[in-house]
GUDO-505257 format. One record per residue: x, y, z of N, C-alpha, C in turn; residue number from 1. Coordinates in nm, 2 decimals, padded with zeros to 4 digits. Each point is the difference from the previous one (the first is absolute). Example, Ala and Ser with C-alpha at 12.3 -4.5 7.8 and 13.67 -1.06 7.14 Angstrom:
+--------+--------+--------+--------+--------+--------+--------+--------+--------+-----+
!    nc1 !    nc2 !    nc3 !   cac1 !   cac2 !   cac3 !    cc1 !    cc2 !    cc3 !  nr !
+--------+--------+--------+--------+--------+--------+--------+--------+--------+-----+
!  01.32 ! -00.57 !  00.78 ! -00.09 !  00.12 !  00.00 !  00.09 !  00.12 !  00.00 !   1 !
! -00.04 !  00.11 ! -00.07 !  00.09 !  00.11 !  00.00 ! -00.08 !  00.11 !  00.08 !   2 !
+--------+--------+--------+--------+--------+--------+--------+--------+--------+-----+
This chain:
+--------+--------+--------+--------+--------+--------+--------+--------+--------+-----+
!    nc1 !    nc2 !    nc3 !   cac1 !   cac2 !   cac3 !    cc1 !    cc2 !    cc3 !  nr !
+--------+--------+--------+--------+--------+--------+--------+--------+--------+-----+
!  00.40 ! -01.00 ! -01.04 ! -00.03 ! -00.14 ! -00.03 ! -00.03 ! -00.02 ! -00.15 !   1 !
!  00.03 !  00.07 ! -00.10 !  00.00 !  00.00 ! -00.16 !  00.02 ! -00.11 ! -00.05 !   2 !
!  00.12 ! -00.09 !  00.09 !  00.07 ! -00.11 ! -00.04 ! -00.10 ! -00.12 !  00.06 !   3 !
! -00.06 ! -00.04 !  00.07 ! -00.09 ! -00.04 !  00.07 ! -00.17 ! -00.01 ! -00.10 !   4 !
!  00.02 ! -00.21 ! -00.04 ! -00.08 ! -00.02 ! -00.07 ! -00.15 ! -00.08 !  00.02 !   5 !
!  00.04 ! -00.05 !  00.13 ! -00.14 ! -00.05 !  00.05 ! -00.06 !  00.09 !  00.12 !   6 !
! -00.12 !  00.07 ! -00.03 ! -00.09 !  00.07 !  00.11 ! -00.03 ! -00.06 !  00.11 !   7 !
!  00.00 ! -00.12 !  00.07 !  00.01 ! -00.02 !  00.11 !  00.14 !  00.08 !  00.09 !   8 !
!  00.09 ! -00.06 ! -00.05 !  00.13 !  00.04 !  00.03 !  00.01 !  00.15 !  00.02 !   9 !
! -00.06 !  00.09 ! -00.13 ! -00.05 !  00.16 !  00.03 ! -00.05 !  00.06 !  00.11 !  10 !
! -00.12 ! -00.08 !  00.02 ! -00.10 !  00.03 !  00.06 !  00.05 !  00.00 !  00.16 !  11 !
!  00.07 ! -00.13 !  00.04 !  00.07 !  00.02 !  00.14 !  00.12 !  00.13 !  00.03 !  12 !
!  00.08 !  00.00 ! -00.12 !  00.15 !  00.07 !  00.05 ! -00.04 !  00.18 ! -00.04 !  13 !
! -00.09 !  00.00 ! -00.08 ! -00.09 !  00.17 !  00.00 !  00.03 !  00.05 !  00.13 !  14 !
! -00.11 ! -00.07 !  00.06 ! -00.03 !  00.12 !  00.16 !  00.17 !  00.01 !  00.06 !  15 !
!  00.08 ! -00.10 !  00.02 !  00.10 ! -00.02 !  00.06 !  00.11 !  00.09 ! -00.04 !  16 !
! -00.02 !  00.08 ! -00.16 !  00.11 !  00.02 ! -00.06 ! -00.05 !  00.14 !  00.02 !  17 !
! -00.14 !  00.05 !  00.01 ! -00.03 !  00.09 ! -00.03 !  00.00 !  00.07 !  00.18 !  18 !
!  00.05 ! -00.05 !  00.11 !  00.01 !  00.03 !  00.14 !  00.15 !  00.05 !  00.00 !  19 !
!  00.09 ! -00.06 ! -00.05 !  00.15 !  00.02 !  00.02 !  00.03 !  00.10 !  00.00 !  20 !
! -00.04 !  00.13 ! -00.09 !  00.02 !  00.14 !  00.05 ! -00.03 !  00.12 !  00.13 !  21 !
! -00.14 ! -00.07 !  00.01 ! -00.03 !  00.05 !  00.13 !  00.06 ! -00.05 !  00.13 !  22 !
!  00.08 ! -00.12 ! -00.02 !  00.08 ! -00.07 !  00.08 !  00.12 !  00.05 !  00.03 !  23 !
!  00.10 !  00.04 ! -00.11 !  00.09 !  00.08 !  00.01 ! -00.02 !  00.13 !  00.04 !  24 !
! -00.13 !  00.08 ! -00.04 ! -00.05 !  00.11 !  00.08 !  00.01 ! -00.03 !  00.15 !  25 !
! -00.05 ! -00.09 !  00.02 ! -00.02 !  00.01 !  00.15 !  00.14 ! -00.04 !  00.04 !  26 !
!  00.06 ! -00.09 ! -00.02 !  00.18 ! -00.04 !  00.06 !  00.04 !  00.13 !  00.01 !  27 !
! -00.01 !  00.08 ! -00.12 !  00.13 !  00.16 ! -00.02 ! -00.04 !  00.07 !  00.13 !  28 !
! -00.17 !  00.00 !  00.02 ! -00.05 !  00.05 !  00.12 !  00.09 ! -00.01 !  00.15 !  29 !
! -00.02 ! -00.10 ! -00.01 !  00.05 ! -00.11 !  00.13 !  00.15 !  00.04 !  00.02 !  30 !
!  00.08 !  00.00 ! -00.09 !  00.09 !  00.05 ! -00.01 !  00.07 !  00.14 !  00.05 !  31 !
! -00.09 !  00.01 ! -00.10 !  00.03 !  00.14 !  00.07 ! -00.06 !  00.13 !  00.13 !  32 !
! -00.08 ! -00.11 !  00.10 ! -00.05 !  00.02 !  00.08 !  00.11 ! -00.07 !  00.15 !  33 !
!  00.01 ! -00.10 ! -00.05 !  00.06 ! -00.07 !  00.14 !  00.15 ! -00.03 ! -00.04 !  34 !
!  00.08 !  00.02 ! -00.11 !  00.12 ! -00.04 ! -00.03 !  00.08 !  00.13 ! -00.06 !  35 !
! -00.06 !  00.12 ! -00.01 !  00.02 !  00.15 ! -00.05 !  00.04 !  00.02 ! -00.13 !  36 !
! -00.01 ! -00.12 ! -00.05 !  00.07 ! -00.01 ! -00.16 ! -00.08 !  00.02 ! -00.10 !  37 !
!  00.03 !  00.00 ! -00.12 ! -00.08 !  00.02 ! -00.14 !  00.05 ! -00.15 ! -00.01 !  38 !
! -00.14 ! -00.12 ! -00.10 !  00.03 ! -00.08 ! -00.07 !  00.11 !  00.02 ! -00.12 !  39 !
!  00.00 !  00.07 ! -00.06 !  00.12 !  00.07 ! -00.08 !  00.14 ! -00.04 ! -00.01 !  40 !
!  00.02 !  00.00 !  00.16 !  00.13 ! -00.03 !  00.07 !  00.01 ! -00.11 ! -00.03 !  41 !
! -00.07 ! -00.12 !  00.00 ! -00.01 ! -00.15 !  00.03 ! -00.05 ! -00.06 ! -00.12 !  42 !
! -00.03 !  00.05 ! -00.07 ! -00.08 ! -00.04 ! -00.15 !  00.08 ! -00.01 ! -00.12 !  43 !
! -00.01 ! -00.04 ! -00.07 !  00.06 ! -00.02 ! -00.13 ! -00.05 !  00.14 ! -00.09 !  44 !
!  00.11 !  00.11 ! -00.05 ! -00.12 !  00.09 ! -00.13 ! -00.13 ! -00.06 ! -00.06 !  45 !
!  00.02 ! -00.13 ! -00.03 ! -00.11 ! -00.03 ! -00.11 !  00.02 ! -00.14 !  00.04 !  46 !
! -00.13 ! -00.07 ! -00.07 ! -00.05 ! -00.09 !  00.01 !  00.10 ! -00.14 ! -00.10 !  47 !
!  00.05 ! -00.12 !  00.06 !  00.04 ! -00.06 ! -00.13 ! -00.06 ! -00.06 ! -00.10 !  48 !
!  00.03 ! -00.05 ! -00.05 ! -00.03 ! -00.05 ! -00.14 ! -00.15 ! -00.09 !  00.01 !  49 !
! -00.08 ! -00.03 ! -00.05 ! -00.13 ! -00.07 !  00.10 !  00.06 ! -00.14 ! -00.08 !  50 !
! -00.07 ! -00.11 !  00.06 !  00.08 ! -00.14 ! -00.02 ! -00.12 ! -00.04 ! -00.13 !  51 !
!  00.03 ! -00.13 ! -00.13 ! -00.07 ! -00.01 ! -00.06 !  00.00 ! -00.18 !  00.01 !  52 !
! -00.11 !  00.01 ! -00.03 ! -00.06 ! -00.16 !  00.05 ! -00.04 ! -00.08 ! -00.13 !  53 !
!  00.08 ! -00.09 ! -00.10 ! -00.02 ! -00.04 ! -00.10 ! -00.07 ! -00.14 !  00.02 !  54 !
! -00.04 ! -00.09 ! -00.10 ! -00.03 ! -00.15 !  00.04 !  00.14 ! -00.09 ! -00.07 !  55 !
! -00.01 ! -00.04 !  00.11 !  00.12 ! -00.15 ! -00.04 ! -00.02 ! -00.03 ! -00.12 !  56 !
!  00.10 ! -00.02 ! -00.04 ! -00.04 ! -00.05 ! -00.16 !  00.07 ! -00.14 ! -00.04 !  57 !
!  00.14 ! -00.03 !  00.10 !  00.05 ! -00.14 !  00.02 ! -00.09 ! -00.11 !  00.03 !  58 !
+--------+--------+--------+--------+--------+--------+--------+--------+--------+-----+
């Protein structure tokens, strides 16, 4: 959130941003428990591009 200028706004999307790995931990689990697969198979190599959020300036 480097790009991210008001601390309210921080303050909410932290905890949220900071879960999403343990979350894909746990899906790859799931996966590979009840569907015999690796996330790997279904997943993109890498992550894309992260999106950037400017202010209107029109």
């Amino acid at each position: 959130m480097e790009q991210e200028g008001d601390p309210a706004v921080t303050a909410i999307s932290e905890p949220h941003r900071d879960t999403e790995p343990e979350h894909s931990h746990i899906n790859a689990d799931l996966m590979r428990r009840h569907d015999g697969r690796e996330a790997a198979e279904v997943c993109a190599p890498s992550p894309p591009n992260a999106l950037t959020f400017e202010p209107d300036t029109s």
